[in-house]
C-alpha positions as CSV (number, residue, x, y, z in Angstrom):
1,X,97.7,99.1,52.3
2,X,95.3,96.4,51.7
3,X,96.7,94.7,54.9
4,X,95.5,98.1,57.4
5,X,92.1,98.5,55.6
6,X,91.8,94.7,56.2
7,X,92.6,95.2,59.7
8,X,90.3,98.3,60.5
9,X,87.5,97.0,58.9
10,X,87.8,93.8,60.7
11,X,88.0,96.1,64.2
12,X,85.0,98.2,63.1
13,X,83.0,95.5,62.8
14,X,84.4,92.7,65.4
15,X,84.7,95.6,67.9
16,X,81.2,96.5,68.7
17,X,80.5,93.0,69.2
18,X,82.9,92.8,71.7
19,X,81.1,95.4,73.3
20,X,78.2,94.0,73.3
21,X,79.3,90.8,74.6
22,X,80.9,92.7,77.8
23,X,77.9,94.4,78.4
24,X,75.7,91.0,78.5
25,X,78.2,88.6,80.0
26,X,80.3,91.1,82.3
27,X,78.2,93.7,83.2
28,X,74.9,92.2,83.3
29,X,73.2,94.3,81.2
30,X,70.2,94.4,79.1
31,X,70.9,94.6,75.1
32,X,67.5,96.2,75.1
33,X,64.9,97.4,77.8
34,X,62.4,95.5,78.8
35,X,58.8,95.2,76.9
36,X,55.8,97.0,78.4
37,X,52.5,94.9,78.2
38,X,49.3,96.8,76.9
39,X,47.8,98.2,79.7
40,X,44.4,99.2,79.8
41,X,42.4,102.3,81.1
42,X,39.5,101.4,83.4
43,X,36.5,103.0,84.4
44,X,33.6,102.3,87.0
45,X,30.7,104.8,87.2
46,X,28.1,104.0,89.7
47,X,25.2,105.2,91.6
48,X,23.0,103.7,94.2
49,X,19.2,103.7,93.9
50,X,17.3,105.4,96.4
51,X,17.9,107.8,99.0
52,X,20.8,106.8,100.6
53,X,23.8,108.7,102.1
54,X,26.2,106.0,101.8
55,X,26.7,102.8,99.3
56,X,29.9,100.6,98.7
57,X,31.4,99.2,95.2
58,X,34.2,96.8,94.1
59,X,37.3,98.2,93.1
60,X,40.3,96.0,91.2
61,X,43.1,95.2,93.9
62,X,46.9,94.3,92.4
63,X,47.1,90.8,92.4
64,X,48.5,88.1,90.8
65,X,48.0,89.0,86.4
66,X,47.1,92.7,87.8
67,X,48.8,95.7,88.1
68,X,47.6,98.5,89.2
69,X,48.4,102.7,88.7
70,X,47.0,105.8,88.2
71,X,44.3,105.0,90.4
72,X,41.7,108.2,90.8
73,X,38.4,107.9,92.7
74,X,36.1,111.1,92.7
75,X,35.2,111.6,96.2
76,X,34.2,115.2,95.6
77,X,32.2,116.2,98.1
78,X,32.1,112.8,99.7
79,X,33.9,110.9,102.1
80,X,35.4,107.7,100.9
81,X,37.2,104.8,102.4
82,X,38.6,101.7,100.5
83,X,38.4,98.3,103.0
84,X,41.1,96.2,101.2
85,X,42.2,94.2,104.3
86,X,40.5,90.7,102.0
87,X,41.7,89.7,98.6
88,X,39.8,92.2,97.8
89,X,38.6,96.1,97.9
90,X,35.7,97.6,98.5
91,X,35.1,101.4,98.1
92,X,33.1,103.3,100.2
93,X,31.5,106.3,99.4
94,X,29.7,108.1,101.9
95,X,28.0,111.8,102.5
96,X,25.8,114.1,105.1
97,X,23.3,114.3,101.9
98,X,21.7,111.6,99.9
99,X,23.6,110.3,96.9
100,X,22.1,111.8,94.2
101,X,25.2,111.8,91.5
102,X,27.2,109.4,90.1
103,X,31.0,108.5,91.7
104,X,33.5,107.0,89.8
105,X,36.5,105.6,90.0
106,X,39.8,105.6,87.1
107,X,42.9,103.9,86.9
108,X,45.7,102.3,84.2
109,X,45.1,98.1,84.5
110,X,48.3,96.2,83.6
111,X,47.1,92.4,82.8
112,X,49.1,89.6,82.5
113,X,48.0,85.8,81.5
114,X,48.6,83.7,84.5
115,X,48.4,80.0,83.8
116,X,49.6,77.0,86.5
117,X,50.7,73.9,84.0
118,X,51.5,71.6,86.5
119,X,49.0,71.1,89.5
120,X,50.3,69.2,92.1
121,X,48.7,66.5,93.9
122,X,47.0,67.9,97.0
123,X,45.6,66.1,100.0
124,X,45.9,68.8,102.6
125,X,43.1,67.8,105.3
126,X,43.6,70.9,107.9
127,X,43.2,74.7,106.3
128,X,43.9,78.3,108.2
129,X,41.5,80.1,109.5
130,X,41.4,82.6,107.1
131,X,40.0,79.7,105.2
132,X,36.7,78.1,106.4
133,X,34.7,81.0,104.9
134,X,35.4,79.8,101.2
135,X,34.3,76.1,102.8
136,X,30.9,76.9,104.2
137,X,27.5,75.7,102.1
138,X,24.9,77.5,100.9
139,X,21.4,75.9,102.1
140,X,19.7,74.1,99.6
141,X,16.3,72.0,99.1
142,X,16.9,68.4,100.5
143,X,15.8,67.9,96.6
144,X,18.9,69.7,95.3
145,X,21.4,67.9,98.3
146,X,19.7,64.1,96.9
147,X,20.8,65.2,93.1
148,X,24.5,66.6,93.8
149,X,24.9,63.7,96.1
150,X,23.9,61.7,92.9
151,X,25.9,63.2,90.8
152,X,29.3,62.6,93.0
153,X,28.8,59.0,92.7
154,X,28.3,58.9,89.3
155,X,31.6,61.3,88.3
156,X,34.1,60.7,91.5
157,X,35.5,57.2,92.4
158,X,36.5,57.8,96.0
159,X,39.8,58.1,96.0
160,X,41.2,60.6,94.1
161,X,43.4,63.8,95.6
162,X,42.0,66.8,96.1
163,X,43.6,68.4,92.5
164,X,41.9,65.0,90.6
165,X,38.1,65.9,92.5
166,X,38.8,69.5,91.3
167,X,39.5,68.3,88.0
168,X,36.6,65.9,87.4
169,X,34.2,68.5,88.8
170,X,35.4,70.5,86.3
171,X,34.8,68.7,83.0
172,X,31.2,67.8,84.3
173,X,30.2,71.4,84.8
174,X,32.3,72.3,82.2
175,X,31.1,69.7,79.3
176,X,27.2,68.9,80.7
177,X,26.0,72.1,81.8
178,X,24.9,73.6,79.2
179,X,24.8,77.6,79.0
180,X,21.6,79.6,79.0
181,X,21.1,83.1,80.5
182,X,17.6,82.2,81.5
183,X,18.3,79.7,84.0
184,X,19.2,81.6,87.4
185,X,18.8,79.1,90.4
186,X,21.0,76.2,91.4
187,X,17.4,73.7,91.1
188,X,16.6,74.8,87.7
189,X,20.4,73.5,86.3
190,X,19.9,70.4,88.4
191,X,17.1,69.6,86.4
192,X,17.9,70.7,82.9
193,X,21.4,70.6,82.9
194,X,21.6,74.0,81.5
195,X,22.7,77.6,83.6
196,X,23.8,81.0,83.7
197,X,27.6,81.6,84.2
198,X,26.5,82.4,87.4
199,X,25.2,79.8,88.5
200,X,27.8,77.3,86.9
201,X,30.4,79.1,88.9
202,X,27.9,78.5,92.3
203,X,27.5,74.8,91.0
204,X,30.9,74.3,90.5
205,X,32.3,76.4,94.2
206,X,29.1,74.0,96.3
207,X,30.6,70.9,94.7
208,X,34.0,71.6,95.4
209,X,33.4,72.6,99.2
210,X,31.2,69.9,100.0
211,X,34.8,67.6,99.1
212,X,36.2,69.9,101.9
213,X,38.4,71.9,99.4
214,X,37.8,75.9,99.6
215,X,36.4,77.6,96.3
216,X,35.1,80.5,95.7
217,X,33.4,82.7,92.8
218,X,35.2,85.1,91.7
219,X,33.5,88.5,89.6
220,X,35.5,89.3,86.6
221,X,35.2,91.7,83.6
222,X,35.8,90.6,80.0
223,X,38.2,93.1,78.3
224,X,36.8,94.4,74.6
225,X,37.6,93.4,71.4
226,X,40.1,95.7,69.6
227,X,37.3,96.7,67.1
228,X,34.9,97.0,70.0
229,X,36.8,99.3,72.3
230,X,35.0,102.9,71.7
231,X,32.2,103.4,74.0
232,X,32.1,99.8,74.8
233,X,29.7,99.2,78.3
234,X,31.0,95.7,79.9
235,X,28.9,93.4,82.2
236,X,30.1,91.6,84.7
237,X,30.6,88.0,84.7
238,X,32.1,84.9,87.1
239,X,34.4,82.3,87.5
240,X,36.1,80.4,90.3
241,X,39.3,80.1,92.3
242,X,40.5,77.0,94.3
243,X,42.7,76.7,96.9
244,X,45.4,73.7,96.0
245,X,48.9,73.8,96.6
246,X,48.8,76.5,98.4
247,X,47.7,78.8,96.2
248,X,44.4,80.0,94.7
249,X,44.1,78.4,91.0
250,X,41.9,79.7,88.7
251,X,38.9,78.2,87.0
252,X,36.6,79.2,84.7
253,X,34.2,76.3,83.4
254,X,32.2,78.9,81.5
255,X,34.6,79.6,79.2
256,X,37.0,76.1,79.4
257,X,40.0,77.3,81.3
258,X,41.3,75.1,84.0
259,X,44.6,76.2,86.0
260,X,44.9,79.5,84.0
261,X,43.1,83.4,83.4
262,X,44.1,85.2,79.7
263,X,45.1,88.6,80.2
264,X,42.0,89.8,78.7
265,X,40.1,88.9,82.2
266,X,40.5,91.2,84.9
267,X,39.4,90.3,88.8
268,X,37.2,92.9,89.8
269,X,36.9,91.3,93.5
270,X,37.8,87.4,94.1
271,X,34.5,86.6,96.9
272,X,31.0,86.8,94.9
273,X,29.6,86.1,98.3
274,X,30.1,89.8,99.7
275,X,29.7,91.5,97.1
276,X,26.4,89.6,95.3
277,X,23.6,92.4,97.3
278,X,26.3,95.0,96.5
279,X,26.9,94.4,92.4
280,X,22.8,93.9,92.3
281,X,21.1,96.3,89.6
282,X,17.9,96.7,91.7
283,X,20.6,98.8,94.5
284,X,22.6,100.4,92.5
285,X,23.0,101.5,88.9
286,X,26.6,101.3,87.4
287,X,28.1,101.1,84.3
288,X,31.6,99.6,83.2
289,X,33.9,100.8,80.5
290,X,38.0,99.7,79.2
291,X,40.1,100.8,76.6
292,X,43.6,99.4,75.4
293,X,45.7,102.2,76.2
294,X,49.5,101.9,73.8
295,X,52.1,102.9,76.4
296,X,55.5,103.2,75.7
297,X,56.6,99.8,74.2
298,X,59.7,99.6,76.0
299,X,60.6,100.6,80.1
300,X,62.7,103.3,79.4
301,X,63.1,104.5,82.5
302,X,63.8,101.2,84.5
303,X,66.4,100.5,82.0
304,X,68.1,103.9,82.9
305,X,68.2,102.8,86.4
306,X,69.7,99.9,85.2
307,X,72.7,101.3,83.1
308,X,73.4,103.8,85.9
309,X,73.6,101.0,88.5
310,X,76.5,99.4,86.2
311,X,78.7,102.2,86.8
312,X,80.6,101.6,83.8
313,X,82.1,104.0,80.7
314,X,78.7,102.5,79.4
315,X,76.8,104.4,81.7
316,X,78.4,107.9,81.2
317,X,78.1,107.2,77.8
318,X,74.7,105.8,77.4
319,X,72.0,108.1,75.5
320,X,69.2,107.6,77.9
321,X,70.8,110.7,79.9
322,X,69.5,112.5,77.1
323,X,66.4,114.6,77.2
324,X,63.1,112.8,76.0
325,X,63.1,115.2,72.7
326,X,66.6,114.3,72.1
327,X,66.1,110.9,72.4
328,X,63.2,110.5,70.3
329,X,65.0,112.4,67.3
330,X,68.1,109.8,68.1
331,X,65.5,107.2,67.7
332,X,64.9,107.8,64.5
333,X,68.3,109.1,63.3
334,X,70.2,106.1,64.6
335,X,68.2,103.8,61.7
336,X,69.4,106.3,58.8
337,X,73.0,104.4,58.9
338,X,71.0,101.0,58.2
339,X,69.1,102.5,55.8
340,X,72.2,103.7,53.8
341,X,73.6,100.0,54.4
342,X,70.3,98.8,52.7
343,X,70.8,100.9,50.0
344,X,74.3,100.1,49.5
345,X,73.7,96.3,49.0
346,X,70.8,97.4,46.8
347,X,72.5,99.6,44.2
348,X,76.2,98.2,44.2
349,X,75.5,94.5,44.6
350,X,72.2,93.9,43.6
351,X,72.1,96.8,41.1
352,X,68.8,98.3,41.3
353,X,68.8,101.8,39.9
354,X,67.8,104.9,42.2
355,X,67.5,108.6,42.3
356,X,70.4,109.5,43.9
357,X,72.1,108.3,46.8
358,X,69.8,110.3,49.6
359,X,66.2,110.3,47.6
360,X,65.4,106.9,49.3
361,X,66.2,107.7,52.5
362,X,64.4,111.0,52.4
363,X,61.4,109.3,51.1
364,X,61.5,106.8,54.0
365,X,61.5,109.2,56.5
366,X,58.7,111.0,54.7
367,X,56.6,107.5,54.7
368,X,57.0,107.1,58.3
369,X,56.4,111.0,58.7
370,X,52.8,110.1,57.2
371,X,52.5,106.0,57.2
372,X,53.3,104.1,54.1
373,X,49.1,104.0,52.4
374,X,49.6,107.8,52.3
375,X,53.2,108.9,51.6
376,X,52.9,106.8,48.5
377,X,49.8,107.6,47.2
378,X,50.7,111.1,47.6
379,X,53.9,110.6,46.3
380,X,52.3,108.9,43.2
381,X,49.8,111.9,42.8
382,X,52.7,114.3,42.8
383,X,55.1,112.5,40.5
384,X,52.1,112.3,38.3
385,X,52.0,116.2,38.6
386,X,55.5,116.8,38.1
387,X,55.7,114.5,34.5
388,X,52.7,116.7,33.5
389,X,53.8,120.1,34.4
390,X,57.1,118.9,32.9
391,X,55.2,119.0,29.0
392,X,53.2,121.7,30.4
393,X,55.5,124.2,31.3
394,X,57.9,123.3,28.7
395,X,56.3,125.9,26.0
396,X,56.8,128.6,28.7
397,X,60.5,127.8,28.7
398,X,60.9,128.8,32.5
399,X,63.7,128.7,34.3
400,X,64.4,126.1,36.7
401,X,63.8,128.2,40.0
402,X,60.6,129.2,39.0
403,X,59.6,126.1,37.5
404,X,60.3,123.9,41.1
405,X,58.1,126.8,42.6
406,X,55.2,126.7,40.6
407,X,55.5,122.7,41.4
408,X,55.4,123.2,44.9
409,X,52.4,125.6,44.6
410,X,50.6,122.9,42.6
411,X,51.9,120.5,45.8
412,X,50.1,123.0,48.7
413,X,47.1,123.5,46.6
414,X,46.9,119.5,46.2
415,X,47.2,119.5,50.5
416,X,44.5,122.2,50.5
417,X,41.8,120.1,48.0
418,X,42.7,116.9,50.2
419,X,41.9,118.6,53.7
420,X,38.6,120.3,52.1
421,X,37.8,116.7,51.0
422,X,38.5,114.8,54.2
423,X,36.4,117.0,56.5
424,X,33.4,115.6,54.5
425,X,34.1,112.1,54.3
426,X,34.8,110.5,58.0
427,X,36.7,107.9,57.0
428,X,39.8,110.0,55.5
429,X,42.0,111.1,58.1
430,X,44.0,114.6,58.3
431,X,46.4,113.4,60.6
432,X,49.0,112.8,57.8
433,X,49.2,116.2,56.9
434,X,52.8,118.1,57.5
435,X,55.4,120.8,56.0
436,X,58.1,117.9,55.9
437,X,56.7,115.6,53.6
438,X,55.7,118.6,51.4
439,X,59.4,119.4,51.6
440,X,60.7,116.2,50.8
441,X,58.5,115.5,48.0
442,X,58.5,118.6,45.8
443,X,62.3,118.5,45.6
444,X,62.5,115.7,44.0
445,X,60.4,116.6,41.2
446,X,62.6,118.4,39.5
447,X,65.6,115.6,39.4
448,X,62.5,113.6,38.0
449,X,61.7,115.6,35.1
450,X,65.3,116.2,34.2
451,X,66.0,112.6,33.8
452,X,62.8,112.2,31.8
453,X,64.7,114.5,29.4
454,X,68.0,112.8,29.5
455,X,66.7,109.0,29.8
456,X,63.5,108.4,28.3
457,X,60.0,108.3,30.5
458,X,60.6,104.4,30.5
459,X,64.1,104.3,32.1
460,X,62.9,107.0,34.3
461,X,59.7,105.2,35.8
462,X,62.7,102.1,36.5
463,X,64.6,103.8,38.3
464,X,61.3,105.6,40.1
465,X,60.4,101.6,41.2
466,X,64.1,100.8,42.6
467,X,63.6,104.2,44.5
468,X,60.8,103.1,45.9
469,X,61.4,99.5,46.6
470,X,64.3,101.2,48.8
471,X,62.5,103.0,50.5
472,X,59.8,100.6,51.4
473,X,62.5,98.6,52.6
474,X,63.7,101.3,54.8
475,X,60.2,101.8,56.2
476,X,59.9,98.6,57.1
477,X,63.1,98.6,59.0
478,X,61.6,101.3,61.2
479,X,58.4,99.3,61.7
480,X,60.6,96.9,63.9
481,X,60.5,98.4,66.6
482,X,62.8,95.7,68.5
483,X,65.6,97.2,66.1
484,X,65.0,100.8,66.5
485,X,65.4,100.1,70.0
486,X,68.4,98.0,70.0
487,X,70.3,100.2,67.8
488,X,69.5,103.2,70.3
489,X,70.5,101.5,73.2
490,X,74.0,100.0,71.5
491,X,75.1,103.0,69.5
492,X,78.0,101.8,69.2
493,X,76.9,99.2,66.3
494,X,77.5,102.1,63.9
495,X,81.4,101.5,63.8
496,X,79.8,98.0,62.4
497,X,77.7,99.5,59.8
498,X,81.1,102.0,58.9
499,X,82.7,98.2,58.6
500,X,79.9,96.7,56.5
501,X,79.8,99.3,53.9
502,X,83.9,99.3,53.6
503,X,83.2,95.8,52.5
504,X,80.8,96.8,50.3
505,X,82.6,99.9,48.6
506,X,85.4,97.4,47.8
507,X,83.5,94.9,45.9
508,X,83.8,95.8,42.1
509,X,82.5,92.9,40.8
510,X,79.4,92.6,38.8
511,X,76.0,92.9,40.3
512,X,73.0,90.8,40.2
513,X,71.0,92.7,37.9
514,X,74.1,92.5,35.3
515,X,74.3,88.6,35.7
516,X,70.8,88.7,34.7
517,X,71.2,91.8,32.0
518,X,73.9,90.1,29.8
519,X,73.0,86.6,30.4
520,X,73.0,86.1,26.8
521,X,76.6,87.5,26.0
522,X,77.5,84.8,28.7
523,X,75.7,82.0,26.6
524,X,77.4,83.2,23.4
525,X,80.4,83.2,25.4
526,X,80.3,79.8,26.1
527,X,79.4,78.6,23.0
528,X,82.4,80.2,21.4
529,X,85.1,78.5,24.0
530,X,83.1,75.0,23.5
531,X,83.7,75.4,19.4
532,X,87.5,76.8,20.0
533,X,87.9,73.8,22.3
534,X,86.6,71.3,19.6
535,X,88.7,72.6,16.8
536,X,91.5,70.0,16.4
């Protein structure tokens, strides 16, 4: 007998790992869908001054670090036409009337970092013609050629590659111009070593052309803070791109990045040059807002596609056929099993003392019902409740229906006092209120004051801890959400769990918490073998 429980155990656990490994190695298939990133919702809200019938704005374009969907331009009552044949987009709004309200344009911003480690060496002489714009040179004072001209001898040595010029112009503009808002013209910087990010980013694309390798300024927005997000109005500011390698790399020797962009800089349009009348606040008035928008953590629906594509038993099988309400509730469900294997390990081999074999798991799910600063506070306030009804009620010698009902009356007036309360203060949130955790909580009030009866307030307010130790632990397996996931998408890791907990419901040796309880029967123990042992 012990032989076949050996073996079945042995295939409940062994066995879902084998199918795990032929979905990886065989079928090619993800253990677990693929992360979103944070995406971000974008606005743009401008209006041109004066009376004019028409006016043009720069609008993100995908590219490489952006994403782009949901895209929504108002164009009520207005004709509009995006121009995105450059790197770029422009959006053009245009009426019979003047212009005389603002337009505004919406969409969901994916960002990614992008970041080029390894720059190769570059001594490309001849460029396309798509080119020669980003290598053409402002006109500046003979004053301001003398000084740059200056300045190359002093920082280039004449034969470097095009990626080493790049470089050393980099850590000049980067490291000795100094920033300061005030200074706005390329002659002012040349004389106090100090500038705008503008003009840093001009500095920086005229020395780079005049070495015959295209640049360009590119006009960016700075994504807020997480604590600055509300309401927050962003500016625009500027960077630059050069062209090595064939490809455009990014720099940005305002803020000390060279060969990367974080993700929390989007590229509104990559050519300052046609849009630097258009962005100007003396034409048009506009105002700039972004908020981190929490999508869904992981691709869902990409990784149906996937499991369908396999054509396998694992596809017909798979519970992303299911309805999105039935795959939430599965979602949560599916961690329960761990949960009980938690509290298995707990109670049988570490011996910590619960109520019950189902209180802590109820009481998880009624911390992530709420969140884990309110379910046990208010779990606190109504155990508190419960031990003082208990030598309250005692005198009226009630039975025990009516005594759990007057608890949970006490329990909804409690709710009602707290929602009265947090409409006056801003900081407390009502979002936590519900009928489940009500449910969960009163009904164990009673088992509470029982065993206050039976085992003494202090045993009871032990076993009250382990309970919710337990739980806590179960509530932070939810909080990974990697493992919610994983267990969702490999169901079949239950018949492991099944496995793990025969394991554990054959152990009968002592647990931890007895080691420690009776460590000094142990002691004795020993010191009566080592005096039988010496006696001749």
């Amino acid at each position: 007998m012990r032989k076949i429980i050996a073996l079945i155990t042995a295939l409940l656990i062994v066995g879902p790992l084998g199918m795990l490994f032929y979905k990886s190695q065989v079928l090619k298939l993800s253990l677990i869908p693929e992360m979103v990133d944070d995406v971000w919702n974008f606005h743009i809200s401008a209006k041109p001054k004066g009376d004019k019938n028409s006016f043009s704005f720069p609008i993100p374009k995908p590219g490489p670090g952006i994403k782009i969907t949901d895209e929504r331009i108002k164009s009520k009552n207005f004709e509009i036409f995006i121009d995105s044949n450059s790197d770029s987009a422009l959006a053009t709004w245009s009426s019979k009337d003047f212009i005389k309200q603002k337009v505004s344009y919406s969409a969901r911003i994916d960002l990614k970092p992008i970041s080029y480690k390894n720059i190769p060496k570059d001594y490309t002489e001849n460029y396309p013609k798509g080119l020669q714009q980003y290598l053409k040179l402002p006109n500046l004072i003979p004053e301001d050629v003398t000084a740059i001209t200056n300045l190359e001898s002093a920082i280039l040595e004449g034969n470097e590659d095009k990626t080493g010029i790049i470089r050393k112009i980099y850590y000049y503009v980067e490291e000795e111009i100094q920033r300061n808002t005030d200074i706005k013209t390329i002659h002012e910087t040349l004389n106090t070593g100090k500038g705008s990010p503008l003009i840093k980013a001009k500095l920086f694309n005229i020395m780079a052309r005049r070495q015959k390798i295209p640049s360009r300024v590119v006009v960016m927005v700075k994504m807020p803070e997480p604590k600055k997000q509300k309401n927050a109005k962003l500016r625009f500011t500027f960077a630059n791109e050069v062209f090595l390698g064939n490809k455009w790399i990014p720099i940005d020797t305002n803020r000390g990045f060279f060969g990367e962009r974080p993700d929390k800089f989007m590229v509104v349009h990559r050519n300052y040059d046609e849009v630097e009348k258009i962005i100007s606040k003396k034409k048009v008035s506009y105002s700039i807002q972004a908020e981190r928008a929490r999508i869904n953590r992981f691709n869902k629906a990409e990784f149906k596609k996937e499991v369908i594509r396999s054509d396998s038993i694992f596809s017909r099988l798979s519970l992303y056929r299911l309805p999105l309400p039935l795959q939430t509730m599965f979602t949560t469900i599916l961690l329960i099993p761990l949960g009980t294997l938690v509290l298995s390990i707990a109670r049988n081999i570490i011996g910590i003392p619960t109520f019950g074999i189902f209180t802590p798991i109820i009481l998880t799910l009624f911390f992530k019902e709420t969140s884990l600063g309110f379910g046990a506070l208010f779990f606190f306030i109504v155990v508190l409740i419960g031990i003082g009804e208990r030598y309250v009620l005692d005198k009226f010698y009630l039975l025990a229906v009516p005594r759990l009902s007057i608890i949970l009356t006490l329990v909804i007036m409690l709710m009602i006092s707290y929602s009265l309360f947090s409409t006056d203060i801003s900081f407390i949130s009502q979002k936590h209120l519900a009928f489940f955790p009500i449910v969960i909580v009163t009904t164990n009030i009673e088992r509470l004051s029982i065993m206050i009866t039976e085992e003494g307030l202090i045993n009871t307010l032990k076993t009250l801890l382990g309970t919710l130790i337990i739980a806590i632990m179960g509530y932070l397996l939810y909080s990974i959400h990697s493992l919610e996931m994983f267990m969702f998408t490999n169901p079949e890791l239950l018949l492991s769990v099944i496995g793990c907990l025969i394991l554990i419901g054959k152990y009968k040796g002592y647990r931890i918490s007895e080691f420690i309880r009776f460590r000094d029967l142990v002691r004795q123990k020993k010191k009566l073998e080592s005096k039988i042992n010496d006696i001749p």
